[in-house]
C-alpha positions as a Markdown table, in Angstrom:
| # | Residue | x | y | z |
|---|---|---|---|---|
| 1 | Unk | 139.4 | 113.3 | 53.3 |
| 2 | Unk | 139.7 | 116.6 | 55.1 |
| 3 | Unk | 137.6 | 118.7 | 57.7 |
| 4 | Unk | 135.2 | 121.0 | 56.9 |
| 5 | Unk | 135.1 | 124.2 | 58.2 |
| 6 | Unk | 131.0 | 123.0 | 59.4 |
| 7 | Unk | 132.4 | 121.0 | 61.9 |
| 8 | Unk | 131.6 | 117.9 | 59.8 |
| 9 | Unk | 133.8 | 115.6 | 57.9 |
| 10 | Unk | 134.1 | 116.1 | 54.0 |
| 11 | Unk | 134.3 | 112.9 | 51.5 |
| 12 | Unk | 135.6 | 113.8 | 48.7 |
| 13 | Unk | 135.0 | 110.7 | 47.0 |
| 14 | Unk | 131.5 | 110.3 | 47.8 |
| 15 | Unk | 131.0 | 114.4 | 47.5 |
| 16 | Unk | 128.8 | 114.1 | 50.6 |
| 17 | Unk | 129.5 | 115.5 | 54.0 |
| 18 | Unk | 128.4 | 113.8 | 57.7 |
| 19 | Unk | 127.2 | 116.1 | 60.0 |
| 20 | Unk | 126.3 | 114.6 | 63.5 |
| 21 | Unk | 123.1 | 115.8 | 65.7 |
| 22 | Unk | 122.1 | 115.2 | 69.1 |
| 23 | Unk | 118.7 | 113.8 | 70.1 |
| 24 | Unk | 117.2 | 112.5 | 72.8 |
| 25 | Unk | 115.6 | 108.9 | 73.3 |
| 26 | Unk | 114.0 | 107.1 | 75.6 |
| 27 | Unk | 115.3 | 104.3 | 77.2 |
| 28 | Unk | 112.0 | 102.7 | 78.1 |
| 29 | Unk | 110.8 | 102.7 | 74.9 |
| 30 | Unk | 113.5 | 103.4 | 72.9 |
| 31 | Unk | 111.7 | 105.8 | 70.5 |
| 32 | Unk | 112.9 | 109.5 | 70.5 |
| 33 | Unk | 111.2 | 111.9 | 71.9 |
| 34 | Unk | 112.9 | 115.2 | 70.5 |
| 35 | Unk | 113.9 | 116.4 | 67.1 |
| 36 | Unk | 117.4 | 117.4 | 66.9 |
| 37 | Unk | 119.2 | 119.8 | 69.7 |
| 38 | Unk | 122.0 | 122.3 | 68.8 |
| 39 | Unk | 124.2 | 121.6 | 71.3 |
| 40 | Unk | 124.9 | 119.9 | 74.4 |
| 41 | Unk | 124.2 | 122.1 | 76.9 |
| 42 | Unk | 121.0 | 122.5 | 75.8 |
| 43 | Unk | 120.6 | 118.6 | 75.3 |
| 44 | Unk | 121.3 | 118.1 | 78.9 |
| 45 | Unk | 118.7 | 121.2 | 79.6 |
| 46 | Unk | 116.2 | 118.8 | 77.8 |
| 47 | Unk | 117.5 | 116.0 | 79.2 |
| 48 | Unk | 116.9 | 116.8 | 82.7 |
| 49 | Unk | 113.1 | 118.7 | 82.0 |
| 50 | Unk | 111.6 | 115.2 | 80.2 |
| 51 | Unk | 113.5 | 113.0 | 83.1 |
| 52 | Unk | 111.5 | 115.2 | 85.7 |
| 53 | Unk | 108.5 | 115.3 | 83.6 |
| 54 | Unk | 108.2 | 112.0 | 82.3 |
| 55 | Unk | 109.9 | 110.3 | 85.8 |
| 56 | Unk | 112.2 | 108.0 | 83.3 |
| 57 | Unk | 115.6 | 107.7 | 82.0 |
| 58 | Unk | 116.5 | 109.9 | 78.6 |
| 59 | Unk | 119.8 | 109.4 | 76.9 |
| 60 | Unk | 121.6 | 111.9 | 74.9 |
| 61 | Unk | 122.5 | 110.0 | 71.4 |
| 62 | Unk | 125.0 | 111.3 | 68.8 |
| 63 | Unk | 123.8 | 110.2 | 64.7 |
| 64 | Unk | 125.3 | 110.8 | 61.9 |
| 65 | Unk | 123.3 | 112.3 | 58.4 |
| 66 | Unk | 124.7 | 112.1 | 55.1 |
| 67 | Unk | 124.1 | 115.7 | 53.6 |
């Protein structure tokens, strides 16, 4: 196992690398509301927008995808 220079976490065994990506959910419904983000700040950008728009919580979630 050894990192990738992507930022992600290559397997050499399984030949696959996990990248991680930052969406948004809602915590009302649990459903997410947002395809993936690039990076933080502009998650917490989002973040704060649909918590004033939609008047409920949003969390910030981190998942993993098998390339």
């Amino acid at each position: 196992m050894c990192d990738s220079p992507a930022g992600g976490v290559n397997y050499r065994r399984t030949g696959g690398e996990i990248m991680a990506q930052l969406v948004l959910i809602d915590t009302a419904t649990g459903t997410r509301i947002r395809h993936r983000v690039r990076g933080m700040k502009d998650a917490l950008k989002q973040q704060e927008w649909y918590e004033s728009s939609l008047g409920r919580r949003i969390r910030i979630e981190k998942r993993f995808k098998k390339r």
